[in-house]
C-alpha positions as CSV (number, residue, x, y, z in Angstrom):
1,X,0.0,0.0,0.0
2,X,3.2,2.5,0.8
3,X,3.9,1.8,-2.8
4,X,0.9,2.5,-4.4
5,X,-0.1,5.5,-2.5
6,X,3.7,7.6,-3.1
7,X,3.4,6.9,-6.7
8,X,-0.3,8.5,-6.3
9,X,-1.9,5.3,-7.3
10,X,0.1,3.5,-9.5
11,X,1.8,0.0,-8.2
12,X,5.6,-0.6,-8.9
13,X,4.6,-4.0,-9.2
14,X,2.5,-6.6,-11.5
15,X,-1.0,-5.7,-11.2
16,X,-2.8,-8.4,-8.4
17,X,-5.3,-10.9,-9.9
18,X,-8.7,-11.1,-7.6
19,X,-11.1,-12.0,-10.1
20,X,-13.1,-14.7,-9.6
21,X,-14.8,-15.1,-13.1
22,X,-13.3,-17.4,-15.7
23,X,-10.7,-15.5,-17.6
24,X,-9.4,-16.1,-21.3
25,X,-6.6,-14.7,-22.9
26,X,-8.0,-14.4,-27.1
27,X,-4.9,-14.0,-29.7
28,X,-5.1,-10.6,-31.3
29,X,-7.5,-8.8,-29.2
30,X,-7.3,-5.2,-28.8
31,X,-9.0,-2.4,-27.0
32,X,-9.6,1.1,-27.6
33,X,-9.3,3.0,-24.0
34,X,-10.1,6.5,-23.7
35,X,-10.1,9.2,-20.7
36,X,-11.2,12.8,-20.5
37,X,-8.0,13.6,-21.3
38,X,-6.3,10.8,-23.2
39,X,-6.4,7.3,-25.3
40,X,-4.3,4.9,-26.8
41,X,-4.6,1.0,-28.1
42,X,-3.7,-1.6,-25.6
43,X,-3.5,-5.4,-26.1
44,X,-5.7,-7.3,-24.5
45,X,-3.7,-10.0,-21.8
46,X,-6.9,-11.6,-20.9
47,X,-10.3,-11.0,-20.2
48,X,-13.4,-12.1,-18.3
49,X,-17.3,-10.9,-17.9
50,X,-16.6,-8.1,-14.9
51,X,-13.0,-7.2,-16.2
52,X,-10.1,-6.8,-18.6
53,X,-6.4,-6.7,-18.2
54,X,-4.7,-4.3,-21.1
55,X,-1.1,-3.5,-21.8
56,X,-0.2,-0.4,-23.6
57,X,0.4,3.2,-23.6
58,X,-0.1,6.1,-21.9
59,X,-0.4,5.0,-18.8
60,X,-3.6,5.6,-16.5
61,X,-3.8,5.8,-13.4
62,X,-5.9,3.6,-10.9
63,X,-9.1,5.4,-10.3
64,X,-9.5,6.5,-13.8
65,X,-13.0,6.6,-15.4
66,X,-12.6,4.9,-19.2
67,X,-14.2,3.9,-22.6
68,X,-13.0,1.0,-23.5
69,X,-13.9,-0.4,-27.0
70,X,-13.1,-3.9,-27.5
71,X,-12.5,-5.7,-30.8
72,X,-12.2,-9.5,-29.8
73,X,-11.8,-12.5,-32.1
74,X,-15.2,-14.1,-33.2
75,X,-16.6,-11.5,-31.3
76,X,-18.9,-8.6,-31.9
77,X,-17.3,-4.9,-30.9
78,X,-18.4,-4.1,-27.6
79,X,-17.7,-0.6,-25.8
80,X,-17.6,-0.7,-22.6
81,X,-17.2,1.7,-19.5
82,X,-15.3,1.2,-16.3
83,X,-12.9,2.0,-13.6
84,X,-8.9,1.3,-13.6
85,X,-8.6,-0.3,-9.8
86,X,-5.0,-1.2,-10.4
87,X,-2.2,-0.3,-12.6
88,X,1.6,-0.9,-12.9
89,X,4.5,0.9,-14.2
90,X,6.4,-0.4,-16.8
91,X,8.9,0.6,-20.2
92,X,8.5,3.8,-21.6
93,X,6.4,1.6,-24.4
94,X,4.1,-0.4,-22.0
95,X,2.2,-0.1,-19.1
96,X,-0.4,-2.7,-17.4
97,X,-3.9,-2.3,-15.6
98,X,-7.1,-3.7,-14.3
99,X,-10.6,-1.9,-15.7
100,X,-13.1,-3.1,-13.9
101,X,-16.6,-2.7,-15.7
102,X,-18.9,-0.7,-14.4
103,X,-22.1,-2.7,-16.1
104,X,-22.3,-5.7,-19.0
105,X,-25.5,-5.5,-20.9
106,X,-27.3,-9.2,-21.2
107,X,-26.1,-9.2,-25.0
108,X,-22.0,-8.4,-23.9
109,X,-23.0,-11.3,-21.2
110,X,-23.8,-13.4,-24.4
111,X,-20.9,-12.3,-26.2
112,X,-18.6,-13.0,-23.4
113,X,-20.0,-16.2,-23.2
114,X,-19.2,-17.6,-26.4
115,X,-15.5,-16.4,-26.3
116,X,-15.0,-18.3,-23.0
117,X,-16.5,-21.5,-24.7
118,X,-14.4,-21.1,-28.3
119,X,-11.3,-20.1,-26.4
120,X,-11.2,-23.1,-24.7
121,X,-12.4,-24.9,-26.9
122,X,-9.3,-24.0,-29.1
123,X,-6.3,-24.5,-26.2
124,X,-8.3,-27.7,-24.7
125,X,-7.1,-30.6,-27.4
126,X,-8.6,-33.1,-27.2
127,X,-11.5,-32.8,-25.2
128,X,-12.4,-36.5,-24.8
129,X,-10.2,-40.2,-24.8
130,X,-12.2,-43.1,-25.8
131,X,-10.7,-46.2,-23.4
132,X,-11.9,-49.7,-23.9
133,X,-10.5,-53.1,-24.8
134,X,-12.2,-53.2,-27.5
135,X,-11.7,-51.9,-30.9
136,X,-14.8,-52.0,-32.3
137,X,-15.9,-49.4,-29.3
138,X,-13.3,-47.7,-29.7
139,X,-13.7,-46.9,-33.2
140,X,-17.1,-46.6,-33.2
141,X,-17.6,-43.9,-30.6
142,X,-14.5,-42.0,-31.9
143,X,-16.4,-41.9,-35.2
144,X,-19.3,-40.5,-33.5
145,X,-17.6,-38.2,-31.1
146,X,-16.0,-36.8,-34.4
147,X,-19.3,-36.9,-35.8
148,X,-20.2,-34.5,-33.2
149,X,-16.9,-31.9,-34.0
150,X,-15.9,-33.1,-30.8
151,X,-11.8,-33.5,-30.5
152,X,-11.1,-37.4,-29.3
153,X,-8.2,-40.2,-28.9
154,X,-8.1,-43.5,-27.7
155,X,-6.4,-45.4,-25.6
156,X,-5.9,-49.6,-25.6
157,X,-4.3,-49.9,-22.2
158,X,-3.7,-48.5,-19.0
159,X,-0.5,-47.3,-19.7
160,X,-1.9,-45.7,-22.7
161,X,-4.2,-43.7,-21.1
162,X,-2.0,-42.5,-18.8
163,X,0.0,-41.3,-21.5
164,X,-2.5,-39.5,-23.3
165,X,-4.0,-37.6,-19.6
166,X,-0.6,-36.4,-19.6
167,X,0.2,-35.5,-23.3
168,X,-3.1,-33.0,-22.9
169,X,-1.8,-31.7,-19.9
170,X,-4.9,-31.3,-17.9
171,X,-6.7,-30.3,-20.9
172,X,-8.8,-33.6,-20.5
173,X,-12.2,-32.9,-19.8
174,X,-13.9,-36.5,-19.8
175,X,-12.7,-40.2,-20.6
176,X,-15.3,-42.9,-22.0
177,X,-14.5,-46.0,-19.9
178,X,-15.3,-49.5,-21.6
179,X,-16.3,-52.4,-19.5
180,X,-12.4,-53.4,-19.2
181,X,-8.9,-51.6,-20.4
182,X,-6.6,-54.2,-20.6
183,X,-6.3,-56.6,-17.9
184,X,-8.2,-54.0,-15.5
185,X,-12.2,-53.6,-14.9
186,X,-13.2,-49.9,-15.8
187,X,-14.3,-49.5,-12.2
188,X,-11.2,-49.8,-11.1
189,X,-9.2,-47.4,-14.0
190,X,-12.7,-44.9,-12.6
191,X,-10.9,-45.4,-9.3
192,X,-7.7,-44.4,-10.1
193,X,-8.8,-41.5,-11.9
194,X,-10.8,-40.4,-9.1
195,X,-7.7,-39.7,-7.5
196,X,-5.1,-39.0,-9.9
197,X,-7.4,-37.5,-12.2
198,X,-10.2,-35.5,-9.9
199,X,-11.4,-33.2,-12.6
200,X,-11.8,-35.6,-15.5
201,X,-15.4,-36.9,-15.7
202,X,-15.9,-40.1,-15.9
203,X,-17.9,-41.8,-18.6
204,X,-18.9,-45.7,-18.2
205,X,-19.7,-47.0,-22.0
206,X,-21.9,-50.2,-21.3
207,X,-22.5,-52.7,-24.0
208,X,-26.4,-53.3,-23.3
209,X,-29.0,-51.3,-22.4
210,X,-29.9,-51.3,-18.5
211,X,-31.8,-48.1,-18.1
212,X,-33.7,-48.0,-15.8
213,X,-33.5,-44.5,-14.0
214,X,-30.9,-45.6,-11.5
215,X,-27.7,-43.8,-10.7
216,X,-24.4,-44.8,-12.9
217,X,-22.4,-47.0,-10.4
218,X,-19.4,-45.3,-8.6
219,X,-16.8,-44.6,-9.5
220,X,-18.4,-42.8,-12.6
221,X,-20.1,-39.8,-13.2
222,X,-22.5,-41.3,-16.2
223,X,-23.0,-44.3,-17.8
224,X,-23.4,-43.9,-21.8
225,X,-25.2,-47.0,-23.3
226,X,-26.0,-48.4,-26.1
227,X,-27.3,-46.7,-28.8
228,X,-24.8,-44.3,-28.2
229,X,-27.0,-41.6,-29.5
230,X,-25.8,-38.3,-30.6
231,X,-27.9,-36.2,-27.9
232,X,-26.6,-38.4,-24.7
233,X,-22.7,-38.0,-26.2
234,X,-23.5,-34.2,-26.7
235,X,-24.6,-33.9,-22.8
236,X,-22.0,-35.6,-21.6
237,X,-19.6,-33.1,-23.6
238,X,-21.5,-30.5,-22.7
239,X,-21.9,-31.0,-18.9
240,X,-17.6,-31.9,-18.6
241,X,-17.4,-28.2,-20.6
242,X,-19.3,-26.4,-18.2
243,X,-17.9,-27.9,-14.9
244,X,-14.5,-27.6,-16.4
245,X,-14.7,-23.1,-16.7
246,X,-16.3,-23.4,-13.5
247,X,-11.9,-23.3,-12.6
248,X,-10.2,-20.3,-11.8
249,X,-8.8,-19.6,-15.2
250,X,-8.6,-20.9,-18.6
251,X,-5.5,-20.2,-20.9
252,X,-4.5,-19.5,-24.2
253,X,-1.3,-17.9,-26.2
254,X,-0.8,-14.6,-24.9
């Protein structure tokens, strides 16, 4: 506070994060920001529905009122009003702060929205691994993930699908379990990823229908079964999508 109060309101340091709604970080995103008094273009470091980090010239200080006009990939332009809260020094070419918005129409909510979904949509690769003994499974609901424009793998063994959770780096966001994966049961690879794995949902494909309203058996999340139709794959995309930017951040390229 010493810090920011004897350079009359600008840090000497990185700007603190304390947002708590999912952030992105588009490629090529820009922003307009004007003052009474001033404007310039910054770059756009990431952004979420209630703020925006920029990176630019001049430099404003915290407590500024600003127009920001925002040209995001994919994205409608949206101009936008708010308050700097934080703001650090930098070169003589580039400065960094925090504009809080000071309200998001229902349509900007939209808009934000579907850049959160395509952005990580585009850094999360792939989405879904297909893991089953069997090859015929395997194949077939790969095809009809695909099908879907869903990004999928597969994995044969255990060992396999170890490898591939860790070639996506966490980017994993649900595994579709065949009754056995090598010499294992896929209650028991469900187990493991319980615990190694917490955040990927778990998907158990069964081979015959047994609906009958009950609850998928633990370890699992869901149990996809037969025909495999497109609307019960797309849910189960859909609900691992939505828990998964429920996390503190998703990343791209800055």
């Amino acid at each position: 506070m010493d810090d920011f109060a004897a350079q009359g309101g600008i840090m000497t340091h990185e700007p603190i994060e304390r947002r708590r709604a999912v952030r992105v970080r588009p490629m090529h995103a820009k922003a307009v920001c004007s003052t009474h008094h001033a404007g310039g273009v910054y770059n756009i470091r990431d952004v979420s529905r209630d703020a925006v980090l920029l990176e630019g010239r001049p430099r404003v200080p915290a407590g500024t009122r600003v127009s920001l006009h925002m040209l995001l990939p994919g994205v409608d332009p949206m101009t936008l009003t708010g308050r700097v809260l934080r703001a650090s020094t930098g070169s003589f070419s580039s400065h960094k702060m925090v504009v809080r918005f000071s309200s998001v129409s229902a349509d900007d909510e939209d808009r934000f929205a579907d850049l959160v979904e395509r952005e990580w949509s585009r850094v999360c690769s792939p989405r879904s691994i297909v893991a089953s003994s069997s090859l015929s499974v395997r194949l077939e609901l790969m095809h009809r993930i695909s099908q879907l424009g869903g990004d999928v793998t597969r994995a044969s063994s255990p060992i396999e699908l170890i490898h591939r959770l860790e070639e996506a780096r966490g980017r994993c966001l649900v595994v579709f379990l065949g009754p056995t994966l090598g010499g294992c049961t896929g209650a028991e690879i469900a187990t493991f990823l319980a615990t190694a794995y917490p955040t990927v949902r778990r998907v158990l494909v069964t081979l015959t229908d047994h609906s009958d309203g009950s609850r998928p058996p633990d370890p699992f999340h869901a149990a996809l079964e037969p025909p495999w139709g497109e609307d019960a794959i797309q849910e189960e995309l859909r609900y691992a999508r939505q828990s998964a930017v429920r996390s503190p951040m998703v990343t791209g390229e800055a």
